[in-house]
N, C-alpha and C positions, 0 to 999 in steps of 0.2 A: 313224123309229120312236121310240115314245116310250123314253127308259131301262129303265122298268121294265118295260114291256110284253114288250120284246124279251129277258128271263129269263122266258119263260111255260114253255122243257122244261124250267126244273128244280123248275117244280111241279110238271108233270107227273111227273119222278124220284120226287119227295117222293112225291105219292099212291101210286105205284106199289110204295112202300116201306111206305105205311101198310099197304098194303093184304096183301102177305109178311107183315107183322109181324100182322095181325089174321086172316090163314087161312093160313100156315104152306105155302100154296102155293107149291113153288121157283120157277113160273115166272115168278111175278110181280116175285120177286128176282132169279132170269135176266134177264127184259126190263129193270130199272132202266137195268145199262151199255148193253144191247141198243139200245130208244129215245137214249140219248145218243149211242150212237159215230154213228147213221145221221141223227141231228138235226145232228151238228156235221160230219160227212163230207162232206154235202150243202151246207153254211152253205163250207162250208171251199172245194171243187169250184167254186161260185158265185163266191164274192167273193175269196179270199184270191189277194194279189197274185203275178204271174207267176212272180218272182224268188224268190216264199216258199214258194209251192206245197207241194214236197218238204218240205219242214221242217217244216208246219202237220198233213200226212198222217203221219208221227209219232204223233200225239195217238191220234188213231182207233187205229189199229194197239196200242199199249199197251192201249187199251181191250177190241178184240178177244183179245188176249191175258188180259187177265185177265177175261173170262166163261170162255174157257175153263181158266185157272188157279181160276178159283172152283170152277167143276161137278168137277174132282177133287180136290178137296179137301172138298167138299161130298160127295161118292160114299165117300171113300176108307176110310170106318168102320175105321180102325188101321192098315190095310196101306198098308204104307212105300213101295210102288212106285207104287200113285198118288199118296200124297202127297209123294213126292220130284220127281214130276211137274207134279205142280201147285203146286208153288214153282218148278221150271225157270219154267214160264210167266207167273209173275209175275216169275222172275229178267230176262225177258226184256221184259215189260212194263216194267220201269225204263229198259231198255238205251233203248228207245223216250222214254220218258221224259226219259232224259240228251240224246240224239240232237235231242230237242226245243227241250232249254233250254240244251243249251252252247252258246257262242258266243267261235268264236277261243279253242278251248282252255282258256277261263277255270273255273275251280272255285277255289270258295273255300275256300284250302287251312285256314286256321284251324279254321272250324266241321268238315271232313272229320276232320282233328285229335281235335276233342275228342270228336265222334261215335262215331269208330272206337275211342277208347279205352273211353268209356264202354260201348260194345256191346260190346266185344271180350271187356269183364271182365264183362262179364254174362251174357257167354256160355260161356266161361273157367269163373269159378264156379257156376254160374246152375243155367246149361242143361246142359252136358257133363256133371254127373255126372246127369243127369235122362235123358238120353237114350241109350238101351242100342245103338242103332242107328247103326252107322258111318256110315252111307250119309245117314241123317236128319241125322246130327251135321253132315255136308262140307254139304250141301244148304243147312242153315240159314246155317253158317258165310259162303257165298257171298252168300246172300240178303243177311244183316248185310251185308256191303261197299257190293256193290250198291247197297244202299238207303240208307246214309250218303253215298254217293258220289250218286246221285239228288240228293238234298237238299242237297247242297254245291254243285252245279251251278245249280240254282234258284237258289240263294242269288245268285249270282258274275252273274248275267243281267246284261245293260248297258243301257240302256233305248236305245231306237231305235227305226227305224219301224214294226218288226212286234214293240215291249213297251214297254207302259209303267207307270209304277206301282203303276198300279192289277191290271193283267194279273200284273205280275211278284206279287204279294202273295197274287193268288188263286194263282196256280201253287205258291208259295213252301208258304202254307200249306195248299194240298190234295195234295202231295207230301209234307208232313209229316206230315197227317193219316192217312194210307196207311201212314206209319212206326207211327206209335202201334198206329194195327189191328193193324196185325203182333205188336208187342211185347205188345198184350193177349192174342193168340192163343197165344203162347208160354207166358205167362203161364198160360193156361189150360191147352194141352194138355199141357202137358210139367210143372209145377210145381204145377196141380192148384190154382190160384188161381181163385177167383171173382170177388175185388174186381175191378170194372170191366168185367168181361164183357161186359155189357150194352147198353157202347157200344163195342165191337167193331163191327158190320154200321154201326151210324150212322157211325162215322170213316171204314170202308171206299168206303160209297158218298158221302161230303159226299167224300172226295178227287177221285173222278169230275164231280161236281156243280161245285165250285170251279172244278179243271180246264177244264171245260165252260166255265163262265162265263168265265172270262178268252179262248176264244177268242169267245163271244160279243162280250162287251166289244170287241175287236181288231176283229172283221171283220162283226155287223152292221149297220154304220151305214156301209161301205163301199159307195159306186153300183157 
């Protein structure tokens, strides 16, 4: 298969996004991760090697979890018990995430470091006096680790037969990408910021996209 050819679902993503963004239709934002987890499930089933299997089924799963960590939070119009719900499942989407990309325990303790400090006090001063809700306040506070931790795992990958450079890089930065959304969303709901909004939905879904592509990368050129 030619290189590029073989990235043809994450045009498919892309249109599917133009297409949310120009009719405001959720399902068409639902379907984005939808077509990707069942594009890379299938790619994954097919090729991905004996001994990797388990490890590559990961990916899908984080995805599955965060369509339905989107739709309630997308539903949740104020009320704190879907949206404390639909960060569980994104909480849980990373755990999938981590599960993916560690490897023999490795996390890169440096960057979790500087991560966790930096969120910590942004959360600390930020967020906490902005949110009146215990329950919202624990929720996020977990999310933040979680997702520093995500991302320091990424980071620490060791390259071998099932990552390599190039895979590790896309993983690297559409796990990070996933971070940012988060941070603009806070940003929004809780502090009432505008700046950057906008590319909130684009970082969310290029995380999935990137993702995707490094298992393309890895496993369709495999017989």
């Amino acid at each position: 298969m030619k290189p590029i050819t073989k990235y043809w679902p994450l045009a498919v993503a892309v249109i599917l996004y133009v297409l949310y963004a120009c009719t405001g239709i959720y399902w068409f934002r639902w379907s984005i991760i939808a077509f990707l987890l069942v594009f890379v499930l299938q790619l994954i089933l097919r090729k991905a090697p004996e001994g990797s299997l388990r490890k590559y089924l990961f990916v899908p799963l984080a995805f599955a979890f965060s369509i339905v960590g989107d739709m309630f939070l997308y539903y949740d119009q104020g009320r704190a018990p879907l949206f404390i719900a639909g960060v569980a499942f994104y909480f849980i989407a990373h755990i999938f995430y981590i599960c993916y990309t560690l490897r023999k325990g490795r996390v890169n303790g440096i960057l979790l470091s500087v991560l966790t400090v930096i969120f910590l006090a942004y959360f600390i001063w930020m967020l906490v006096p902005s949110i009146s809700n215990n329950g919202i306040r624990i929720a996020v506070l977990l999310y933040i680790l979680i997702s520093c931790l995500s991302v320091s795992c990424a980071a620490a990958m060791p390259y071998g037969p099932t990552m390599d450079k190039t895979a590790k890089i896309l993983v690297i930065t559409g796990i990070s990408s996933l971070l940012f959304s988060d941070f603009l969303i806070s940003l929004h709901d809780f502090m009432g910021i505008q700046t950057g909004y906008a590319m909130m939905l684009p970082t969310f879904y290029l995380s999935q996209i990137l993702v995707s592509a490094a298992v393309i990368h890895l496993l369709s050129d495999r017989k």
